[in-house]
N, CA and C atoms as an extended XYZ file, in Angstrom:
429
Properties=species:S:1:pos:R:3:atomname:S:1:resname:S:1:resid:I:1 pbc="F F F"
N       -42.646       90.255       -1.089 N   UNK     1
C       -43.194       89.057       -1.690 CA  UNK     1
C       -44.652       88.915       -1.262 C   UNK     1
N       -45.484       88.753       -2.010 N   UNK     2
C       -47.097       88.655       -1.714 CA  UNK     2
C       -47.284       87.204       -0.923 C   UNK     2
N       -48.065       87.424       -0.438 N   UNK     3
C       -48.689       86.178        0.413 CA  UNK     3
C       -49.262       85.278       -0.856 C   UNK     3
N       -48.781       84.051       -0.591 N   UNK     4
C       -49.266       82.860       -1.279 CA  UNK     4
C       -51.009       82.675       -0.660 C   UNK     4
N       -52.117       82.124       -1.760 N   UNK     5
C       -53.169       82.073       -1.537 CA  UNK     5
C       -53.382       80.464       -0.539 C   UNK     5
N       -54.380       80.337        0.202 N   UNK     6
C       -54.283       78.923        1.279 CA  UNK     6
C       -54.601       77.880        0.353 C   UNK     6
N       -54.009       76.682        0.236 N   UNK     7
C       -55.187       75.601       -0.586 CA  UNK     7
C       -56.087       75.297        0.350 C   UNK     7
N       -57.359       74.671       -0.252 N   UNK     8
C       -57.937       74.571       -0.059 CA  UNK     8
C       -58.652       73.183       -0.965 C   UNK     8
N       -58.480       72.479        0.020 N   UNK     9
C       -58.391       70.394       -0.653 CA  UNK     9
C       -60.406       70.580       -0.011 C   UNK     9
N       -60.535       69.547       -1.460 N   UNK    10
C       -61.994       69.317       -1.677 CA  UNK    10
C       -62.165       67.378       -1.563 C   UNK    10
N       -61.433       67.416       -1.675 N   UNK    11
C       -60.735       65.680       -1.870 CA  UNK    11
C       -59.346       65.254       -1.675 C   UNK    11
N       -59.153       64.119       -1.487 N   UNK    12
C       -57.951       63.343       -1.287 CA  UNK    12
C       -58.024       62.348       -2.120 C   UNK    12
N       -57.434       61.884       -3.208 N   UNK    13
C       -56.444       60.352       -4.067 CA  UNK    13
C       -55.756       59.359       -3.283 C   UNK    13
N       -55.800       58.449       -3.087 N   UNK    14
C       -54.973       57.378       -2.685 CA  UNK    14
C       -54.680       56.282       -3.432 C   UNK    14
N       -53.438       56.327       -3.739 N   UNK    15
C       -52.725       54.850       -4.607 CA  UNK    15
C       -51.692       54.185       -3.826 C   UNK    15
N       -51.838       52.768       -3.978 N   UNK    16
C       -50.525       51.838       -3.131 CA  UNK    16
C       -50.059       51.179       -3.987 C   UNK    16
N       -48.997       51.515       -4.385 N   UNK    17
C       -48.341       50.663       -5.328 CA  UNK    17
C       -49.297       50.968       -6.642 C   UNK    17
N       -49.510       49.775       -7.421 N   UNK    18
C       -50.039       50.030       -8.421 CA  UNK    18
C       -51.617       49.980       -8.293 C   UNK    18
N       -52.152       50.295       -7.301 N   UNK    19
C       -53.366       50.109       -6.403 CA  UNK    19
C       -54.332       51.541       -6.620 C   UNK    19
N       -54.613       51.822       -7.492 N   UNK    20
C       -55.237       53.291       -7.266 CA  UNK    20
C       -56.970       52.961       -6.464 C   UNK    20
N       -56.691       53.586       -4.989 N   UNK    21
C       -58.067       53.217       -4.296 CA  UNK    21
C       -59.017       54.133       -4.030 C   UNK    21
N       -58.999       54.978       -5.017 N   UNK    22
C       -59.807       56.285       -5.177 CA  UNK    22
C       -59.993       57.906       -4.046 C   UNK    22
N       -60.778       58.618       -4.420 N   UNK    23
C       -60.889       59.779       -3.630 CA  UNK    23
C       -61.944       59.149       -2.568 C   UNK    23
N       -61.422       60.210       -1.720 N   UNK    24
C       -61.592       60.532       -0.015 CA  UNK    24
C       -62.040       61.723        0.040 C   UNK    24
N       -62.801       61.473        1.306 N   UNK    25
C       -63.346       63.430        1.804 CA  UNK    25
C       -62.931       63.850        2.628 C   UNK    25
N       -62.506       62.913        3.468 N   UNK    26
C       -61.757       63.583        4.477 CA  UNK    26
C       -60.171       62.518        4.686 C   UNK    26
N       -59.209       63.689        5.345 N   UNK    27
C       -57.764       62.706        5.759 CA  UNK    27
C       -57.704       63.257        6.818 C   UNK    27
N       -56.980       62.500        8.165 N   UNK    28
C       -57.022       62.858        9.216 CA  UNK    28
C       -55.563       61.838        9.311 C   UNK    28
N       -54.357       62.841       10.303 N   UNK    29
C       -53.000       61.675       11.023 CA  UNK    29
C       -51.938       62.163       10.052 C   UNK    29
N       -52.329       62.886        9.283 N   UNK    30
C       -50.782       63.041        8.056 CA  UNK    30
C       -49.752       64.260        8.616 C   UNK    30
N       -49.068       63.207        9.516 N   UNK    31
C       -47.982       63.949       10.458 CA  UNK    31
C       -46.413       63.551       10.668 C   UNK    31
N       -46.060       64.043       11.559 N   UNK    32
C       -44.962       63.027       11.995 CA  UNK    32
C       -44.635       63.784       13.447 C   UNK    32
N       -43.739       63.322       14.563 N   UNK    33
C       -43.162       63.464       15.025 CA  UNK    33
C       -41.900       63.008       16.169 C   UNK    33
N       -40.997       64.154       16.429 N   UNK    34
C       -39.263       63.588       17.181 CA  UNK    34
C       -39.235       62.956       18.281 C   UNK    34
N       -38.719       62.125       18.459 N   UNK    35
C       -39.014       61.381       19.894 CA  UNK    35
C       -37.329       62.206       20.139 C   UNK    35
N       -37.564       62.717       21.662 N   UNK    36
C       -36.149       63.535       22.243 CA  UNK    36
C       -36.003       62.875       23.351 C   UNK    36
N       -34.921       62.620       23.356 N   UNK    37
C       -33.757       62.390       24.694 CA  UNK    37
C       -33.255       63.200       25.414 C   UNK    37
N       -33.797       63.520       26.795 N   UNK    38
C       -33.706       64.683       27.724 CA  UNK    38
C       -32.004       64.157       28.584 C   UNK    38
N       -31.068       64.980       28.593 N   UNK    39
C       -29.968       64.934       28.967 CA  UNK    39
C       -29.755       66.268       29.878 C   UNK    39
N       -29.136       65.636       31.249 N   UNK    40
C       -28.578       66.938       31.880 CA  UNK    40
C       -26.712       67.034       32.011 C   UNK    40
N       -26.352       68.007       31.732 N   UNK    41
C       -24.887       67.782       31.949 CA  UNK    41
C       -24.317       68.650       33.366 C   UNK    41
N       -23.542       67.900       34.292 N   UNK    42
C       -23.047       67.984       35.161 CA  UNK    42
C       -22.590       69.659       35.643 C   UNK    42
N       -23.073       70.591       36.542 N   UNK    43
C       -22.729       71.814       36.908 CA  UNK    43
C       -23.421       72.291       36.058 C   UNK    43
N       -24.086       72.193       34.991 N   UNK    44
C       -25.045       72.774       34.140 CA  UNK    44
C       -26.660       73.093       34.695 C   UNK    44
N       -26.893       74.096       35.546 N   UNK    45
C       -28.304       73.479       36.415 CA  UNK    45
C       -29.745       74.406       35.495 C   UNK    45
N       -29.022       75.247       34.691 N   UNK    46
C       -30.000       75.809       33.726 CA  UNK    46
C       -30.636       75.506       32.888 C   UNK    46
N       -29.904       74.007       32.255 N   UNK    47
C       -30.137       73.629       30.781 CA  UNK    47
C       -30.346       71.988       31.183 C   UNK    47
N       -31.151       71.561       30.173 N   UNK    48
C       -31.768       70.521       29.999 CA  UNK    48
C       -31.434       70.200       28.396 C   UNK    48
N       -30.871       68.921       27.870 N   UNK    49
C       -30.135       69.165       26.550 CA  UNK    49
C       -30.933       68.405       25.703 C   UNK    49
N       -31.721       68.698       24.397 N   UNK    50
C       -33.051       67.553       24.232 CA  UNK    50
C       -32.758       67.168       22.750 C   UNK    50
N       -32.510       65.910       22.992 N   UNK    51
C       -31.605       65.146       21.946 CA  UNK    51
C       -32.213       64.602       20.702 C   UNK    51
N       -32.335       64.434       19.917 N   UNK    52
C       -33.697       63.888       18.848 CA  UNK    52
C       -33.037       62.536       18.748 C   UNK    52
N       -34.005       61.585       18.712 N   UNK    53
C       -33.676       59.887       18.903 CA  UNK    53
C       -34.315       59.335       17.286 C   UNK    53
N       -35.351       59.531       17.465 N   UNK    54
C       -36.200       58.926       16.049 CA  UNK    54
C       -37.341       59.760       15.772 C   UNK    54
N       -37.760       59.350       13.986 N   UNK    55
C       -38.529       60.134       13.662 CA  UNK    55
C       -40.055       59.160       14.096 C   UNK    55
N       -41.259       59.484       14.421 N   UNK    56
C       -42.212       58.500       14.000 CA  UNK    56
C       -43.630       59.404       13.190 C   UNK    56
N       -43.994       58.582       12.659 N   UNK    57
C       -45.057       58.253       11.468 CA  UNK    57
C       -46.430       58.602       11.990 C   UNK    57
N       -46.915       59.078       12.117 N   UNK    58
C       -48.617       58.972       12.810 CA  UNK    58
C       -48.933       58.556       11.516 C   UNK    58
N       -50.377       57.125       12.002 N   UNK    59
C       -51.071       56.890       11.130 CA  UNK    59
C       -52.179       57.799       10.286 C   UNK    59
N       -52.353       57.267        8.680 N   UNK    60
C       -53.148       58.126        8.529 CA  UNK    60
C       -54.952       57.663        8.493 C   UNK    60
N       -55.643       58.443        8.596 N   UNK    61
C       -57.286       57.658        8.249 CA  UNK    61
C       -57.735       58.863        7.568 C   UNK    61
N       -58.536       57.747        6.642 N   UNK    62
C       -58.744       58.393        5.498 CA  UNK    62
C       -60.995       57.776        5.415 C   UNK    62
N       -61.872       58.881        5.387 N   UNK    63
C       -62.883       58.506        4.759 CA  UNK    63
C       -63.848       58.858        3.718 C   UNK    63
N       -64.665       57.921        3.400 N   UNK    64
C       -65.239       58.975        2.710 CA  UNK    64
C       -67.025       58.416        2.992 C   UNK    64
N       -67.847       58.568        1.917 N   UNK    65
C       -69.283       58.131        1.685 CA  UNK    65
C       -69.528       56.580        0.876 C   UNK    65
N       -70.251       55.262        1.561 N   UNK    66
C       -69.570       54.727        0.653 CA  UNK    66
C       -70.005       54.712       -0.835 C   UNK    66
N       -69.100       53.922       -1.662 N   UNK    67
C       -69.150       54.229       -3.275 CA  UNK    67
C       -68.837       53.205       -3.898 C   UNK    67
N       -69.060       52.823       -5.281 N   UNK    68
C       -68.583       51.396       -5.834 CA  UNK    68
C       -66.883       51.126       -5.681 C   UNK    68
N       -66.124       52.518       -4.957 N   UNK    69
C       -64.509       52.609       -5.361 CA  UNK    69
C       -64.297       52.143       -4.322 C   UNK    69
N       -65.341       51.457       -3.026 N   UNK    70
C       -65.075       50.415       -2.083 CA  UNK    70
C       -64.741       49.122       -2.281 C   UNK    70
N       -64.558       48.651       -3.584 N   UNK    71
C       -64.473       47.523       -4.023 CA  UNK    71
C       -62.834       47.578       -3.948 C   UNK    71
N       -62.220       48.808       -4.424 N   UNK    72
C       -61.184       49.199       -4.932 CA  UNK    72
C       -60.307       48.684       -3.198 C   UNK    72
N       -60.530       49.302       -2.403 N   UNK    73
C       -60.096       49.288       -1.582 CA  UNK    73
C       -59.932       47.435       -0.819 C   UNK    73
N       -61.296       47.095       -0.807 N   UNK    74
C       -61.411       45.377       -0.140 CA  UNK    74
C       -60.562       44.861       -1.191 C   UNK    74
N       -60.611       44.929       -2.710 N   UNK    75
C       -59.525       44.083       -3.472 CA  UNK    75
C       -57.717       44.361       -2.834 C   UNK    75
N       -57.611       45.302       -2.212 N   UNK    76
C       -56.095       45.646       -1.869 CA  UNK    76
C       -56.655       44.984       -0.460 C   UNK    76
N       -56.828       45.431        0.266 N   UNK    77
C       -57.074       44.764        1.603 CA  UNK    77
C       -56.844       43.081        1.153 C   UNK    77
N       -57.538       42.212        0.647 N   UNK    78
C       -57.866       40.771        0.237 CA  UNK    78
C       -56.103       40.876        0.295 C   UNK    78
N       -55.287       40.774       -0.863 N   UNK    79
C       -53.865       41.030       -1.336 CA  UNK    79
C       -53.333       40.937        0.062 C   UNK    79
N       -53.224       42.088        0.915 N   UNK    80
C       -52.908       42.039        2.207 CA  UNK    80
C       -52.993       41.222        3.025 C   UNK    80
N       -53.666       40.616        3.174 N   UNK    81
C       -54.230       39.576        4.303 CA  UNK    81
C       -53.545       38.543        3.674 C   UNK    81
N       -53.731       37.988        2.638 N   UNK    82
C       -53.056       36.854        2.194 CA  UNK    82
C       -50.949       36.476        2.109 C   UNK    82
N       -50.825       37.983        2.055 N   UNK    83
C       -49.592       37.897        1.960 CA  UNK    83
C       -49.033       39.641        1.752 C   UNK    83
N       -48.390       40.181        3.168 N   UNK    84
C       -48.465       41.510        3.226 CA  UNK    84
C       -47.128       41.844        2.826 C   UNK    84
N       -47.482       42.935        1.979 N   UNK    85
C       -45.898       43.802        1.333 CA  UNK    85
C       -45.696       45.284        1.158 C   UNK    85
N       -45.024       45.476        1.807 N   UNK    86
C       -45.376       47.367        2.231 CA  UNK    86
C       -44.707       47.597        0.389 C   UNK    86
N       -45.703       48.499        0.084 N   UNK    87
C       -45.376       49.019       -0.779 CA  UNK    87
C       -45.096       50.828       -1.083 C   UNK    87
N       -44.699       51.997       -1.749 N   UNK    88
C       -44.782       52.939       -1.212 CA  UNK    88
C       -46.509       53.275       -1.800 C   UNK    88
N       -46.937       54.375       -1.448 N   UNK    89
C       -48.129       54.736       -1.420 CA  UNK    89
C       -48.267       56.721       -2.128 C   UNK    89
N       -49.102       57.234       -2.662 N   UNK    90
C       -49.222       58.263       -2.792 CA  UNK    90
C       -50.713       58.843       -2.575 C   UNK    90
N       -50.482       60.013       -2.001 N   UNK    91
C       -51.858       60.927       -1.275 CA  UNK    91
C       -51.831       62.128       -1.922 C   UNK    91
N       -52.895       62.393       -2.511 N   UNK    92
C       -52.526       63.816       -3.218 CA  UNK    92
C       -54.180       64.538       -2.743 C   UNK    92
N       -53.671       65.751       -2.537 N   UNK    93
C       -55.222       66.594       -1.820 CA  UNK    93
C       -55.203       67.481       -3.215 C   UNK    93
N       -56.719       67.395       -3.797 N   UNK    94
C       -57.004       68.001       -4.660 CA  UNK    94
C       -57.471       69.449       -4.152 C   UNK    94
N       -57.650       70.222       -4.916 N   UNK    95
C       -58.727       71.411       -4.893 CA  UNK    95
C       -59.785       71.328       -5.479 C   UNK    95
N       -60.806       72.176       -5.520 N   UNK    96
C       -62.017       72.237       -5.382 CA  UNK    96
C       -62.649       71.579       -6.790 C   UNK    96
N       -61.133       72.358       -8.144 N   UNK    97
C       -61.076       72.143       -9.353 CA  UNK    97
C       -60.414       70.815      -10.016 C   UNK    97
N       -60.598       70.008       -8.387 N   UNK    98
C       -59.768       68.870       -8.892 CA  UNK    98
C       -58.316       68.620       -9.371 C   UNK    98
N       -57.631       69.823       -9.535 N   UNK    99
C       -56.035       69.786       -9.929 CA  UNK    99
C       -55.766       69.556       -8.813 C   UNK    99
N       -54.316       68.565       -8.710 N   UNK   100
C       -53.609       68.572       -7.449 CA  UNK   100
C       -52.705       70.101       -6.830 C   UNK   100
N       -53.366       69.485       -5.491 N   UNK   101
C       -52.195       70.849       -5.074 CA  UNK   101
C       -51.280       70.237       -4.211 C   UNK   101
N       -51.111       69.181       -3.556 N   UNK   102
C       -49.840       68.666       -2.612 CA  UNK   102
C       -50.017       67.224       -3.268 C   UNK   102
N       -48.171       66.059       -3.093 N   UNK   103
C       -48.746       65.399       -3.550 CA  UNK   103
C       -48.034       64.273       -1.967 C   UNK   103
N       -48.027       63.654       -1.452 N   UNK   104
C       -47.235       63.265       -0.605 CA  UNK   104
C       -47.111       61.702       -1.294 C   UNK   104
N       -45.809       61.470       -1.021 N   UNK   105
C       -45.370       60.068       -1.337 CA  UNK   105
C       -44.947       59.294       -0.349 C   UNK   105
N       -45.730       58.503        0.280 N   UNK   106
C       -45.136       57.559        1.612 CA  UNK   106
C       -44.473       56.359        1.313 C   UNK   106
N       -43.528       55.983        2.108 N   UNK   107
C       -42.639       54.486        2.136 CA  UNK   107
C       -43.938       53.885        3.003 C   UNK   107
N       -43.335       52.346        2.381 N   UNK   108
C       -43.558       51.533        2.978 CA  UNK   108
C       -45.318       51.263        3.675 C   UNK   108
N       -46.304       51.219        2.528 N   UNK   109
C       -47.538       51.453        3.442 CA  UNK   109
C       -48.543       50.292        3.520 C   UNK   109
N       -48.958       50.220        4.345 N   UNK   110
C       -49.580       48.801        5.227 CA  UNK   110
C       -51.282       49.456        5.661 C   UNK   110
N       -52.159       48.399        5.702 N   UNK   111
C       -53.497       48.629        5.898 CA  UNK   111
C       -52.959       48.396        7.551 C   UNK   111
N       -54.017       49.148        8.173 N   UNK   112
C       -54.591       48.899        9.333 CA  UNK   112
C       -55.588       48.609        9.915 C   UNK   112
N       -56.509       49.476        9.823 N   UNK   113
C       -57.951       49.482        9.911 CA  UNK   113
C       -58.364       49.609        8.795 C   UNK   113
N       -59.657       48.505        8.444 N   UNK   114
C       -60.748       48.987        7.644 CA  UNK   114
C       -62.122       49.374        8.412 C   UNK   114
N       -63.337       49.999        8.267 N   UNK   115
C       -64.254       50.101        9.056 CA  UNK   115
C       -65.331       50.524        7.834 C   UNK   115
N       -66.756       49.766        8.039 N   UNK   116
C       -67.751       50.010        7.169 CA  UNK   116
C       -68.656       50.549        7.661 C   UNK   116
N       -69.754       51.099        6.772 N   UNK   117
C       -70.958       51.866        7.298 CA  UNK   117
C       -71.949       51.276        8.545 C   UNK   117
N       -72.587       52.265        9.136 N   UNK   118
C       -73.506       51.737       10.715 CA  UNK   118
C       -74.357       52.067        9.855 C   UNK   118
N       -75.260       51.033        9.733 N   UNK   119
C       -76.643       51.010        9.017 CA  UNK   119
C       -77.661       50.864       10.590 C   UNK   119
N       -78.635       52.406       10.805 N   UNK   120
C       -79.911       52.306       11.627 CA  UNK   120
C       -80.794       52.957       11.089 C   UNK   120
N       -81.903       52.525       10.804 N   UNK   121
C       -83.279       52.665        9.944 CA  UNK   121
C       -83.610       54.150       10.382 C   UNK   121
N       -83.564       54.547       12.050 N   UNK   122
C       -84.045       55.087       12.733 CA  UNK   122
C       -83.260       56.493       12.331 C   UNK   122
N       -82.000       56.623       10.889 N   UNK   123
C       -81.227       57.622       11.516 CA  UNK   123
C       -80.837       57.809        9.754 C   UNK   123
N       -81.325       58.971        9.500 N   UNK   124
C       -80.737       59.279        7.885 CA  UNK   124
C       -79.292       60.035        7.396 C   UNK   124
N       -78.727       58.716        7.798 N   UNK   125
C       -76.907       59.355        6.938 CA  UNK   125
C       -76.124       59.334        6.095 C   UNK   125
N       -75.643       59.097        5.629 N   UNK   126
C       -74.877       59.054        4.710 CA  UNK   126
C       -74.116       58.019        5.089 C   UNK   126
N       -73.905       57.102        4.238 N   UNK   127
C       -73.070       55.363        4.902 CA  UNK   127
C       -71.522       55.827        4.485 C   UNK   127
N       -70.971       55.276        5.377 N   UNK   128
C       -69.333       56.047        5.115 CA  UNK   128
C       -68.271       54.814        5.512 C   UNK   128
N       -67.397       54.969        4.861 N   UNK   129
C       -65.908       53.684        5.430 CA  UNK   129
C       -64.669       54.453        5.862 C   UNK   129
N       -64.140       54.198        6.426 N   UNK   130
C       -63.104       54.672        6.889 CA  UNK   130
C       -61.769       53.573        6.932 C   UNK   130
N       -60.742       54.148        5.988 N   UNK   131
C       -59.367       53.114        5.586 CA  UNK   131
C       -58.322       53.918        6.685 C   UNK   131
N       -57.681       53.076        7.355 N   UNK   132
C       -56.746       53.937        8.282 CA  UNK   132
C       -55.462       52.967        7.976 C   UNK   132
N       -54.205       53.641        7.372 N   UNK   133
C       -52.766       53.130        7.028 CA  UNK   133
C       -51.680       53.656        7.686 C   UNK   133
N       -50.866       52.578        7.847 N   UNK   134
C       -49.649       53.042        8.183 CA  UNK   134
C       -48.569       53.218        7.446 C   UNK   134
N       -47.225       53.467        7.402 N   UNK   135
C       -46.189       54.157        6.861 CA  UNK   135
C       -44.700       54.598        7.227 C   UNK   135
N       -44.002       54.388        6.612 N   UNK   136
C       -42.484       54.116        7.251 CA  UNK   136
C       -41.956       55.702        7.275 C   UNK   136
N       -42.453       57.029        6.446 N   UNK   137
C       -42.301       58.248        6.119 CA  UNK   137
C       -42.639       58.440        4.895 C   UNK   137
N       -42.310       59.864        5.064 N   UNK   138
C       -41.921       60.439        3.717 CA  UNK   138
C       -41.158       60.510        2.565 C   UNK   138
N       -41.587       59.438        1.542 N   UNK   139
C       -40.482       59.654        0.470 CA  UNK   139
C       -40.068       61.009       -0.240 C   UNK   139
N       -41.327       62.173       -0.209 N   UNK   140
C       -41.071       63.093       -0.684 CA  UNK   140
C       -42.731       63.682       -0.954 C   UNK   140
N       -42.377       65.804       -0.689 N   UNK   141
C       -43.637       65.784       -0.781 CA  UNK   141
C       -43.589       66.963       -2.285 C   UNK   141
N       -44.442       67.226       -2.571 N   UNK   142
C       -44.517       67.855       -4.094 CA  UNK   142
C       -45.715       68.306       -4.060 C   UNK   142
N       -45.117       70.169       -4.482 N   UNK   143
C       -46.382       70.896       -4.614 CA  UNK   143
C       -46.726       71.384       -6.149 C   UNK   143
């Protein structure tokens, strides 16, 4: 069987609910991992027995440059603050050509952090925001 070619994501999509809050340049946190329960059993002095307890969620953060699709984002934030409702969420990493190549579907997703551009006269950058969410898992991922 030939080796599958690597993707290679140029962008990231983000929608919450019926919320589409545009592309991202970078995603950072899209993980998970087992919390284990270390058990020893009696006359057993070799083994250590490591139990899986729960799954957890690492948050994700997501940024980009900012853009008018910052509006997109403070209108869902506003919604939130007033009255919060996890809704599920979808992340899809494009390629270079813009077709999707992964699409991930999260439960349950909640703002966390918002963060806006550091404006210094003294320093020529690129103004950037950074949205960081949380998430109950994976509803399902699709390539």
């Amino acid at each position: 069987m030939p080796d599958q070619p690597f993707a290679v994501s140029s962008m990231f999509q983000l929608s919450i609910g019926p919320h589409a809050l545009g592309a991202f340049s970078s995603c950072d946190g899209l993980g998970c991992s087992m919390d284990v329960e270390e058990r020893v059993e009696g006359g057993m002095n070799g083994r250590v027995w490591h139990l899986p307890t729960r799954l957890r969620y690492s948050n994700v953060v997501l940024s980009r440059p900012l853009t008018r699709q910052t509006t997109l984002v403070w209108a869902w934030l506003q919604l939130q603050v007033n009255e919060p409702v996890r809704m599920p969420g979808q992340l899809v990493a494009l390629g270079p050509d813009r077709k999707p190549l992964v699409r991930w579907l999260l439960d349950g997703v909640l703002p966390v952090r918002w963060s806006g551009p550091s404006f210094d006269t003294e320093q020529s950058q690129v103004a950037r925001e950074t949205l960081e969410i949380a998430h109950n898992g994976f509803l399902e991922v699709l390539f």
